[in-house]
C-alpha positions as CSV (number, residue, x, y, z in Angstrom):
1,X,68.0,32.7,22.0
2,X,67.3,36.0,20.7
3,X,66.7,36.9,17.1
4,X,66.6,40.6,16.1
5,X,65.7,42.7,12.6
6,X,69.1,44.8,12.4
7,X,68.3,47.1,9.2
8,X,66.4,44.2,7.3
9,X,68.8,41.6,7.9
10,X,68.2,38.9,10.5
11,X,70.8,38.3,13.5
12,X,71.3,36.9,16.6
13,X,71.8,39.0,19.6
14,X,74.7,37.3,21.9
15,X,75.8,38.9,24.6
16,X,74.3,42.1,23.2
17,X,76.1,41.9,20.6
18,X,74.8,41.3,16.7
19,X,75.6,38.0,14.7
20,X,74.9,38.2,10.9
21,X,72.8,35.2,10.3
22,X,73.2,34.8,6.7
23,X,76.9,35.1,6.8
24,X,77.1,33.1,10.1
25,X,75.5,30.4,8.4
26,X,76.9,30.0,5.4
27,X,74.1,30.8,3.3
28,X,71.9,28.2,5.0
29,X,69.6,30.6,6.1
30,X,68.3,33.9,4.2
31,X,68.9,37.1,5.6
32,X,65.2,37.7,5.3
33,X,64.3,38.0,8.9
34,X,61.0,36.8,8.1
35,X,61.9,33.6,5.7
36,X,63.1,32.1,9.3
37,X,59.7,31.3,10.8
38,X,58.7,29.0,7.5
39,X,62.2,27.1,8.8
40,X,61.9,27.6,12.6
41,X,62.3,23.9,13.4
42,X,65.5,23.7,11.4
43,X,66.9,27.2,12.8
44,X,67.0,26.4,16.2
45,X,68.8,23.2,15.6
46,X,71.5,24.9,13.8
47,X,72.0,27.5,16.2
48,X,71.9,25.0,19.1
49,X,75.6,23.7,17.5
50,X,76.8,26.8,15.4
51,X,80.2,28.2,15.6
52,X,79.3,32.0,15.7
53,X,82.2,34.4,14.8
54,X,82.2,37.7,17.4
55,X,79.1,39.4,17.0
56,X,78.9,43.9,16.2
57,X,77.9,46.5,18.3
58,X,74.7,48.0,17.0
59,X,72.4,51.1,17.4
60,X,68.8,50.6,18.9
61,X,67.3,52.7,16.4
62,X,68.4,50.3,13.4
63,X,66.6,47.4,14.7
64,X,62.8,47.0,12.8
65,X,60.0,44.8,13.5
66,X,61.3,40.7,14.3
67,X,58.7,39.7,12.4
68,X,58.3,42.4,10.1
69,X,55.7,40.7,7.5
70,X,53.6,38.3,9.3
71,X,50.6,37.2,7.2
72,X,48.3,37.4,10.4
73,X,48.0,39.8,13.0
74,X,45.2,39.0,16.1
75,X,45.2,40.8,19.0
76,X,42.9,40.4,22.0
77,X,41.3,42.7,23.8
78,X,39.7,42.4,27.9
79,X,42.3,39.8,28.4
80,X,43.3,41.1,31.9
81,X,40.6,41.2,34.8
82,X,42.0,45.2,35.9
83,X,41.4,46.6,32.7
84,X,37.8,45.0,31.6
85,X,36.8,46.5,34.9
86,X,38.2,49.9,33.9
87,X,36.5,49.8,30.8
88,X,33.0,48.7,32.2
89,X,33.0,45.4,30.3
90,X,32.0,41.8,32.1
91,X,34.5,39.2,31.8
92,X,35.0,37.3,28.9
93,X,34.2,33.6,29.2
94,X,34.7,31.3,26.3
95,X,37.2,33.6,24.1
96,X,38.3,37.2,24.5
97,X,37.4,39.8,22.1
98,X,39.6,39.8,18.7
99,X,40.4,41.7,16.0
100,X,43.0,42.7,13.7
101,X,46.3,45.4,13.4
102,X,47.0,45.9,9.6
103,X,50.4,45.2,8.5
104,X,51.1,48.5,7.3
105,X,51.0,49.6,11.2
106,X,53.9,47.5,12.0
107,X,56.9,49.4,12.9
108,X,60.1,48.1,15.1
109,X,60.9,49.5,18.4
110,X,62.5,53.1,18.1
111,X,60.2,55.2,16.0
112,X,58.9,58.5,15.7
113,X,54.8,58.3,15.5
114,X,52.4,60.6,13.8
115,X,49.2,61.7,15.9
116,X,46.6,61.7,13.7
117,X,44.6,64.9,13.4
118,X,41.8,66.0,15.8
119,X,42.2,61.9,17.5
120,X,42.3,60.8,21.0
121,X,45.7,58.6,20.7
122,X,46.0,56.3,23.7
123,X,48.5,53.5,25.3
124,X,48.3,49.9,25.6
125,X,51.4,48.2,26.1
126,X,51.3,43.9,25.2
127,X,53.4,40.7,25.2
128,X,53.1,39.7,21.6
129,X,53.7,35.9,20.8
130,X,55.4,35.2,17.4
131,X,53.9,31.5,16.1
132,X,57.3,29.4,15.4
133,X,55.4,26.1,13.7
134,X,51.5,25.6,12.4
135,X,49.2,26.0,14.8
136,X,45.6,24.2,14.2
137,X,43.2,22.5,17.2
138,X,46.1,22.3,19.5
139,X,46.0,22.1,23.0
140,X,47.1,24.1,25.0
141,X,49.4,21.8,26.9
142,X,51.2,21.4,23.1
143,X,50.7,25.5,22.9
144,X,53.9,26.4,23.6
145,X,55.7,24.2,21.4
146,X,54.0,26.0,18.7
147,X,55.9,29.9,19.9
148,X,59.3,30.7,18.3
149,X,59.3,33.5,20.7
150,X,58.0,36.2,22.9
151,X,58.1,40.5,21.9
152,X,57.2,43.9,23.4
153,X,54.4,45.7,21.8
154,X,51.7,48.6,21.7
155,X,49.2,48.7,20.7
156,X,48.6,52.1,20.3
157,X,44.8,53.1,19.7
158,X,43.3,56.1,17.8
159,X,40.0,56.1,20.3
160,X,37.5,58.3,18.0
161,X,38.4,56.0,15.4
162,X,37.9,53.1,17.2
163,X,34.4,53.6,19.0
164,X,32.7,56.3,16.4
165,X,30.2,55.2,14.0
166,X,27.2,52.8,14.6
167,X,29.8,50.0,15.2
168,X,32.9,49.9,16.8
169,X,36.2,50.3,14.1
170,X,38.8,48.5,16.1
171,X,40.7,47.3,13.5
172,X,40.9,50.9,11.6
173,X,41.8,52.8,14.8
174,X,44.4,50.8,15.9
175,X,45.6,50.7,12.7
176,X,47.6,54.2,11.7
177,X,50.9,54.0,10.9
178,X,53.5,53.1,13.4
179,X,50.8,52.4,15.6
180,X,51.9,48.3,16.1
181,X,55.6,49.2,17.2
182,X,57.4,45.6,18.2
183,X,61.0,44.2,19.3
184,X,63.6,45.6,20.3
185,X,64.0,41.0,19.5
186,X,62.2,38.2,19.8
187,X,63.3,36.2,22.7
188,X,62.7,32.2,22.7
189,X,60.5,30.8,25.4
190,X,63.3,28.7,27.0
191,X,65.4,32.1,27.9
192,X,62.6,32.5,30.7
193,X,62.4,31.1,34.1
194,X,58.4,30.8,33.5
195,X,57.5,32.9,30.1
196,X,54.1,33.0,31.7
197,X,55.0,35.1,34.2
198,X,56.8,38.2,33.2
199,X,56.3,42.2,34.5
200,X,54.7,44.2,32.1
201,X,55.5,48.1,32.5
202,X,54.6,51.7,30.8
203,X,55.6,55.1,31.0
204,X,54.4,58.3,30.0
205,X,57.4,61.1,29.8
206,X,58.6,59.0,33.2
207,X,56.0,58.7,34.8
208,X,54.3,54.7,35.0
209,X,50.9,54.6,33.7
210,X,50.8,50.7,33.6
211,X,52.0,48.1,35.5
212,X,51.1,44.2,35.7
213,X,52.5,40.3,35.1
214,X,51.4,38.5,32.1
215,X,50.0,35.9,35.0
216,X,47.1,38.5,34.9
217,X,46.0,37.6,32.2
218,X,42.3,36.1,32.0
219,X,43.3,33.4,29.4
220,X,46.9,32.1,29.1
221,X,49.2,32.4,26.3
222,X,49.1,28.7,26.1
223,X,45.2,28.6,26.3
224,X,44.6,31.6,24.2
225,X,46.5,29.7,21.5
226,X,44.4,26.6,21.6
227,X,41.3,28.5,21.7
228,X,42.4,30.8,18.5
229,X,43.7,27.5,16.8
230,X,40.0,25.7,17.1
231,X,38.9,28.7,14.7
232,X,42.2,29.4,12.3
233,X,45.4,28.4,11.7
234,X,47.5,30.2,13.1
235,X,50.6,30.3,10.5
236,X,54.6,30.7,11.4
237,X,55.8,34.2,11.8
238,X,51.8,35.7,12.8
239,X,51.9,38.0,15.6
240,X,49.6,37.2,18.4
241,X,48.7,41.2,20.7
242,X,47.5,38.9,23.9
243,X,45.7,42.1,25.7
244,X,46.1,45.1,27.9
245,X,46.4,45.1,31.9
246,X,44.5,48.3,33.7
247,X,45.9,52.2,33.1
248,X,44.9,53.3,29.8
249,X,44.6,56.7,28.6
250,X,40.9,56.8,28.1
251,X,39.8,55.3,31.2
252,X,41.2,57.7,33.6
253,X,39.5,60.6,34.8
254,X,40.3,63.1,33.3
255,X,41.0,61.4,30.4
256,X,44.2,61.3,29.4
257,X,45.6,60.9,25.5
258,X,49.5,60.8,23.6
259,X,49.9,64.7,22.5
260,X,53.2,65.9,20.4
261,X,56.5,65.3,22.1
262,X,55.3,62.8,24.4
263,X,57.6,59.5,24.5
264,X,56.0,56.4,25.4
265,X,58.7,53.5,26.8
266,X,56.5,50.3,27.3
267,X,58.8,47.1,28.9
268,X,58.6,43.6,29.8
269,X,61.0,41.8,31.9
270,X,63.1,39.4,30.6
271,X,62.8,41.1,26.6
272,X,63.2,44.8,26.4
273,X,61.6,48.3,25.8
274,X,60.1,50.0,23.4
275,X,60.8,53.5,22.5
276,X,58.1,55.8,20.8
277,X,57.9,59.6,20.6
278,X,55.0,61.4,19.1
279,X,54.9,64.2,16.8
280,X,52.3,66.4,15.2
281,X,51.1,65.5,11.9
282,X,52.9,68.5,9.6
């Protein structure tokens, strides 16, 4: 199954094509795209036997975030082996490193981004996992059972921001606006042959600057979870940023950073691209 934000409303992508979820259902369902995470369980059972009427053709650039308002956003950082090396770090061991995106940064897939002024704007393409039912001390065996679904994201990094200062502001400079794009849907875990398993791509104006498989990944979807769960609760509808593989702006040499008219497509097999172009602040 995939479930999109068409212009605020939530639908289901069939056949590329857009269902109106509200109207599809009667009025079972809100056409809140976020309301459906609080009723994920009783979602998928309805769409599992629902008559759907033809779905509409629809423009990329009116689809928003899937999860536009999660109350949680954690992303993890050194979670693929090629890019703590690349960054000098050791390997994490018992939990990667985690912060936050505000929710203000959260932006769908086609979108125009600001640079901000006199930054160092970088690249970081990411699975994100959207949590489908309460999360808390779960194993990671159960992990999965816990995802509604699987997104493309950036997470796009202001690096002056980020590193100035007596202490690292990771939250701050990866938190401008537009700087969490998501989408272009969030596609359910079944749709995959193994969802832990899928190619991970980025380009720069056309030309690849990253390249891996969420296998990569130092700790697991499903083991991330269960680690993160042992802390918080993780709550339906929060966005989980699981990491970074190698080829980041700011670890090549020269170093490399987004500049106006740029366009950044970032892709994972099996869900879809993301489309950013960069502009200068006016």
């Amino acid at each position: 199954m995939r479930i999109a934000n068409l212009a605020g409303r939530l639908a289901l992508v069939v056949d590329g094509l857009a269902v109106d979820v509200e109207q599809a259902s009667g009025g079972l369902f809100s056409a809140d795209p976020q309301a459906v995470y609080e009723r994920w369980e009783d979602f998928r059972r309805w769409e599992a036997q629902a008559e759907l009427p033809p779905g509409i053709a629809f423009d990329p650039a009116h689809l928003h975030a899937p999860a536009p308002a999660p109350r949680q956003i954690v992303a993890a950082g050194l979670n693929y082996r090629d890019h703590a090396a690349e960054a000098g770090f050791a390997l994490p061991d018992t939990m990667p490193p985690v912060f936050t995106k505000f929710a203000s940064s959260l932006t769908g897939p086609v979108t125009e981004v600001t640079l901000p002024p006199g930054g160092h704007t970088d690249w970081e393409i990411e699975l994100v996992v959207v949590i489908g039912t309460r999360a808390h001390h779960v194993t990671a065996d159960a992990a999965w059972g816990h995802v509604a679904g699987l997104t493309v994201g950036q997470d796009i990094s202001e690096r002056i921001t980020q590193l100035e200062g007596p202490a690292p502001q990771f939250s701050l400079g990866k938190s401008f606006p537009g700087f969490a794009p998501t989408g272009p849907w969030l596609v359910t875990p079944d749709e995959f042959a193994d969802p832990g398993d899928l190619e991970l791509r980025g380009t720069v104006n056309g030309e690849q600057v990253q390249k891996s498989r969420t296998s990569d990944m130092i700790f697991s979807v499903p083991d991330l979870l269960a680690r993160l769960s042992c802390v918080m609760p993780l709550l339906p509808g929060d966005l989980i940023f699981t990491g970074t593989p190698a080829g980041v702006g700011v670890a090549q040499n020269p170093q490399r950073q987004l500049a106006p008219g740029d366009e950044l497509v970032s892709t994972i097999e099996g869900i879809g691209e993301l489309r950013q172009r960069f502009v200068a602040q006016p």
